[in-house]
Structure formats: structure tokens, C-alpha cells
C-alpha positions in Angstrom: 44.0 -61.5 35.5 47.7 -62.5 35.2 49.0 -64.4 32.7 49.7 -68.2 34.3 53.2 -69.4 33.8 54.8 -72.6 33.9 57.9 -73.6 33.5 58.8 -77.5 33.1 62.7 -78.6 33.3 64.0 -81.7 31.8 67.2 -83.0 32.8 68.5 -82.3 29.4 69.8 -78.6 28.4 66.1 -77.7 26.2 63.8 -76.6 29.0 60.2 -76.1 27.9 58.0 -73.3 29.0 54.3 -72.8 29.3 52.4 -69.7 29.3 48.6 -69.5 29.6 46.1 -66.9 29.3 42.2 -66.7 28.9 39.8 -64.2 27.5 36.4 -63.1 27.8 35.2 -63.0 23.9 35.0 -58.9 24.2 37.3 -56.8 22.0 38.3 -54.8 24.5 40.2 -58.0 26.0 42.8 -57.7 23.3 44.6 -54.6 25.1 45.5 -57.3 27.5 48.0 -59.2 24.5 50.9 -57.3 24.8 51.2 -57.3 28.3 51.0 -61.3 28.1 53.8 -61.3 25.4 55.7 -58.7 27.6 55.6 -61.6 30.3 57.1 -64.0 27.6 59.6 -61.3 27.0 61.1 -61.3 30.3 62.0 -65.3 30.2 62.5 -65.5 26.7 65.0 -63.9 24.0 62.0 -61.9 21.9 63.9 -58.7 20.5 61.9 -55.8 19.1 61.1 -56.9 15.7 59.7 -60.3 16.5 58.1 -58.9 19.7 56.3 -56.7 16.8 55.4 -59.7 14.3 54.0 -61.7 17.9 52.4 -58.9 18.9 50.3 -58.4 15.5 49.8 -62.1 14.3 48.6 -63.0 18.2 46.4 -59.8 18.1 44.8 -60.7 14.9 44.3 -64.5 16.5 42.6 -63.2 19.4 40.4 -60.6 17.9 39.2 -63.4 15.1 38.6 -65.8 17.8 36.3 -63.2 19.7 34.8 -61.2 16.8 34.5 -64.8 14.1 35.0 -67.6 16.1 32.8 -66.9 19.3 30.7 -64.2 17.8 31.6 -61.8 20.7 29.3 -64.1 22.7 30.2 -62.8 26.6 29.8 -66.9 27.7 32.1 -68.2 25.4 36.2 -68.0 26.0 39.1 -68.1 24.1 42.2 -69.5 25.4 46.0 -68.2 24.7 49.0 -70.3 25.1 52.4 -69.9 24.2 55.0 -73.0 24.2 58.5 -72.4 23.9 60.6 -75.5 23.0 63.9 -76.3 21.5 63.9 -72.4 20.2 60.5 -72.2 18.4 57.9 -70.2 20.2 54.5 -72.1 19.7 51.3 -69.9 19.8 47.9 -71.7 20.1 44.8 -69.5 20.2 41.5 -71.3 20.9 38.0 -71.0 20.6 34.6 -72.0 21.3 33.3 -71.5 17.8 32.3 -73.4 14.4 36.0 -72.6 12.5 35.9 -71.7 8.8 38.3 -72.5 5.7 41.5 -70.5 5.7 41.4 -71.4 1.8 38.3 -70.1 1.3 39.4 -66.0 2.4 39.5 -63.6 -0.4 43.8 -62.4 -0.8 43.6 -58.9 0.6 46.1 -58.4 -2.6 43.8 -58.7 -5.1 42.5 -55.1 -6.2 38.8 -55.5 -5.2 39.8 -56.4 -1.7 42.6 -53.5 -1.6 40.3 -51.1 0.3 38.4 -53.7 2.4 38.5 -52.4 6.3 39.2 -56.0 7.0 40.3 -59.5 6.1 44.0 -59.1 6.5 44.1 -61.0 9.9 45.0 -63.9 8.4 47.1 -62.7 5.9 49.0 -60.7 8.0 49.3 -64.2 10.4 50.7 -66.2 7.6 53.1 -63.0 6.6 54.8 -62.6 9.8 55.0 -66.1 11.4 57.1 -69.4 10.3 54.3 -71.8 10.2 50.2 -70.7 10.6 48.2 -74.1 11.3 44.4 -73.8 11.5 42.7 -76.9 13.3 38.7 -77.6 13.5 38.4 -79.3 17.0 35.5 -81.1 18.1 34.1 -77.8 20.7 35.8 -74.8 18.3 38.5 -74.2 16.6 42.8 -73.5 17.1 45.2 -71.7 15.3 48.9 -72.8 15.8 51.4 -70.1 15.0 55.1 -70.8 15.4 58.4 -68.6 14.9 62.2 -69.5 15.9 63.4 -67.4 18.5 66.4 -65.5 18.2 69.3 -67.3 19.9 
């Protein structure tokens, strides 16, 4: 499935641009990421190293909104979209599940966690992005990741 984009032009110089993508809640559907943020790439000015930080912090959104969020639960979906507006790239990933407290995670710092297989995601999220936002809506859960763009 291709990524949906939508681009919306005020009359003013700031454009604003909407790109959309939705996922089965299957691992395997993260391979499909960094073709979506390729898309991005070919509108907006992304240059290596952030395409690397977008790539990883939207990875880690997607795979804990499949794997935590739905449960890997094949009827459930989580949705990807990525606003660019006045230079800040906006990345919302949604989905279907209960959410959790992002102050509650162990710090993957601490030495008992230092050889943990997992619970970096959201560390790594918070490390690499400008601003992480997680919101509890009323049918699952959305993390808002933003990060100026290079201008």
C-alpha cells in the first residue's frame, strides 16, 4: 500500500503537508517505515542524519504500537502520520490499545537494565527527537514526536 500524501497550500509562504500511512499490527509491517519516510524525503529537506534519528524514533513508535499497544492483534491498526508545518516535522503514531505511563519505564541506563534485550524504544524516542508527547485517547493511545527540519 502507498503511503497517502496530501499537500494543503495557504496563501501565505508556510505550506503544510500531510502524509498518511496505516499498518496491520504485524512486525513485519515495520519494513514498510523507511520507505514511508523516503516519500517525506523527496518533498521535504530531511538530510542523512535526521533521516537516521526519524527513521529509528518512528520504527520504535510503530513496533511499540503493534507489539505493546495492539498486542500484535491482526484486527487492530495502527496509523502513521507525518505533518510538516512552519519547519517542524510532526510525527503521530496511533493505536488501538490501552496506553501505559511513559514515567513508569525502567531507564535503560541504570545497570540492572544495561543488558535488557529491550525497553530502549522510548528512550531512544525521547533521545533523538525535539519533543516526545504521549497521549491516552479515548479508543488507544498516540505518541507525538516532533523535530525542526533543516532549512
Amino acid at each position: 500500500m502507498k503511503p497517502f500524501i496530501q499537500q494543503k497550500k495557504k496563501k501565505r509562504p508556510h505550506h503544510k503537508t500531510i502524509f498518511k500511512m496505516v499498518c496491520q499490527s504485524n512486525p513485519k509491517e515495520i519494513v514498510r517505515i523507511e520507505n514511508f519516510l523516503q516519500q517525506i524525503r523527496l518533498i521535504e529537506p530531511i538530510d542523512n542524519g535526521m533521516m537516521n534519528r526519524l527513521l529509528v524514533s518512528c520504527t520504535e513508535a510503530v513496533n511499540n504500537a503493534i507489539v505493546h499497544g495492539n498486542k500484535s492483534n491482526p484486527e487492530k491498526i495502527v496509523s502513521i502520520r507525518c505533518i510538516v508545518s512552519g519547519g517542524i516535522l510532526t510525527i503521530c503514531v496511533a493505536d488501538e490499545g490501552e496506553g501505559f505511563d511513559p514515567d513508569s519505564l525502567q531507564d535503560p541506563r541504570d545497570e540492572e537494565n544495561l543488558l535488557k534485550e529491550n525497553g530502549r524504544g522510548v528512550f531512544l524516542m525521547r533521545s533523538l527527537m525535539d519533543k516526545v508527547i504521549f497521549k491516552k485517547l479515548k479508543s488507544g493511545s498516540v505518541v507525538d514526536m516532533k523535530i525542526k527540519l533543516n532549512r
